[in-house]
Each structure stands twice: as C-alpha cells, then as structure tokens.
C-alpha positions in Angstrom: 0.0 0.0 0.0 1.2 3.5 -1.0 0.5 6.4 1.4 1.6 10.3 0.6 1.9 12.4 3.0 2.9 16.4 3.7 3.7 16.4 7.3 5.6 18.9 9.6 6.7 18.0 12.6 9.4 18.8 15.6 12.4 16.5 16.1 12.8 14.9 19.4 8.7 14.7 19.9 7.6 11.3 18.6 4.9 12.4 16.2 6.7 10.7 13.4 8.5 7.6 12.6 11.6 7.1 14.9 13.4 6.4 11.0 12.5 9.7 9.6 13.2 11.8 12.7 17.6 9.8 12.4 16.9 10.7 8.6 15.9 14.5 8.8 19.4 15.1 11.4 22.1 16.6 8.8 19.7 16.9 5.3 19.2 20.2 3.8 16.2 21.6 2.3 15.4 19.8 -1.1 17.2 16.6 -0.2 15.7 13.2 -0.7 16.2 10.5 1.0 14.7 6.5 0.5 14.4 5.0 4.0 13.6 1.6 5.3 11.6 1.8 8.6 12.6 -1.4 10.6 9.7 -3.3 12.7 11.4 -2.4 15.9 11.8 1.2 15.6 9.2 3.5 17.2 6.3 4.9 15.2 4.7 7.9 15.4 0.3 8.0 16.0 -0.2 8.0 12.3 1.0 4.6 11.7 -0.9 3.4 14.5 -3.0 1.1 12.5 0.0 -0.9 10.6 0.7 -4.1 11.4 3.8 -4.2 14.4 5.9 -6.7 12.3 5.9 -4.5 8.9 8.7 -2.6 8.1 7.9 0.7 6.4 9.7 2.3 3.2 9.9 6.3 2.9 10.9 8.4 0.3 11.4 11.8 2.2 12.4 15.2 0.9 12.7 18.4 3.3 10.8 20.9 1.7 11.7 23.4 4.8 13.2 23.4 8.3 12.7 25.9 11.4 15.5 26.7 13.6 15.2 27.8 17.2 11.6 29.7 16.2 13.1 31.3 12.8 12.9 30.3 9.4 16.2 29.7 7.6 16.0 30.7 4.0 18.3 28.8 1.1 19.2 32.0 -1.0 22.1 32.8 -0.8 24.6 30.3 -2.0 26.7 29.2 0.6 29.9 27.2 1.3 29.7 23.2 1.3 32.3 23.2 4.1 31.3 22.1 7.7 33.9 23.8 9.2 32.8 27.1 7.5 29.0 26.7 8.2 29.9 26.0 12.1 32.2 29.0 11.9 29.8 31.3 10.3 26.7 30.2 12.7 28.9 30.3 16.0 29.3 34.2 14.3 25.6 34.7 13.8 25.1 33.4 17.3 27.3 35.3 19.0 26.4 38.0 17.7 22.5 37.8 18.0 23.3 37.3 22.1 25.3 40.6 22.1 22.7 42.4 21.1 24.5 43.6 17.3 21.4 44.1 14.4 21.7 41.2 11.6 23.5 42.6 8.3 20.9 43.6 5.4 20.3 41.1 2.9 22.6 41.4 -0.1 20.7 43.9 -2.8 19.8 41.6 -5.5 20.6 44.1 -8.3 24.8 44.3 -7.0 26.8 42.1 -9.4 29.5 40.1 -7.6 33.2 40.2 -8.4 34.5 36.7 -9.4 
C-alpha cells in the first residue's frame, strides 16, 4: 500500500517515525532520501494502524526546516564546508546574544566580483 503524506513536525517529539526523525538530522532543504523503517523502531500516531511486524519504506524530501523559532532561508549560495558553516553560525550566534542588528540582505541588483 502507498501512502503520501505532507507532514511537519518537531524533532525529538515522537509524532513521526523514529526512522525519519535519524533521517531529517544533517539533510538540507530539497534533499531526498529512500528510507527503510525497521519493525522495531518507534512509530509515530499516524502509523498506529500498521501491522507491528511490517517494516515501512519512505521516500522523504525536506521541503523546509525551522530553527530555534526562525525560518532559515536557502538563498544565498553558501559554502559546502562544515567547518565554515559551524564557523559562520557560532558568528551569527554570537552575535545575536550581544545584542548587534543582523547585516541587510545582499541587494539583489549588486553584481559580484569573481
């Protein structure tokens, strides 16, 4: 049987699949992943109904993510690097908890030196 589904949900509540809330950790919006949902793992209350010993297959792609209460928008193209993501967001932090304004959005219309 083939369900679809939009569903949003908060990490770390149990209102979805134990498989999709390990899957979500790490992805960026518009990835995909194809998940298998072993037996054993927990479920959330919309797969109350299915039987206990079937193991469930998801094809999941993060169409958004929240962070902390604010919505993190994809852009501006950013750097790949982990290092450089932690760096900059240890920045943003830091500087959100002093008190400093966030820096304007890049003007759209300003061409970029290569």
């Amino acid at each position: 049987e083939v369900a679809h589904a939009v569903k949003s949900f908060k990490l770390g509540n149990g209102s979805v699949c134990a498989a999709i809330e390990q899957a979500v950790v790490g992805m960026r919006v518009g990835d995909r992943k194809k998940l298998r949902a072993p037996s054993y793992m927990n479920r959330g209350p919309l797969l109350a109904d299915v039987p206990s010993d079937a193991t469930i297959e998801y094809d999941v792609l993060l169409t958004g993510a929240v962070h902390h209460m604010q919505i993190i928008t994809l852009e501006e193209k950013g750097s790949d690097d982990p290092l450089q993501q932690l760096l900059g967001f240890g920045k943003r932090t830091v500087d959100r908890l002093s008190g400093k304004p966030a820096p304007p959005p890049p003007d759209p219309n300003r061409r970029r030196l290569p």
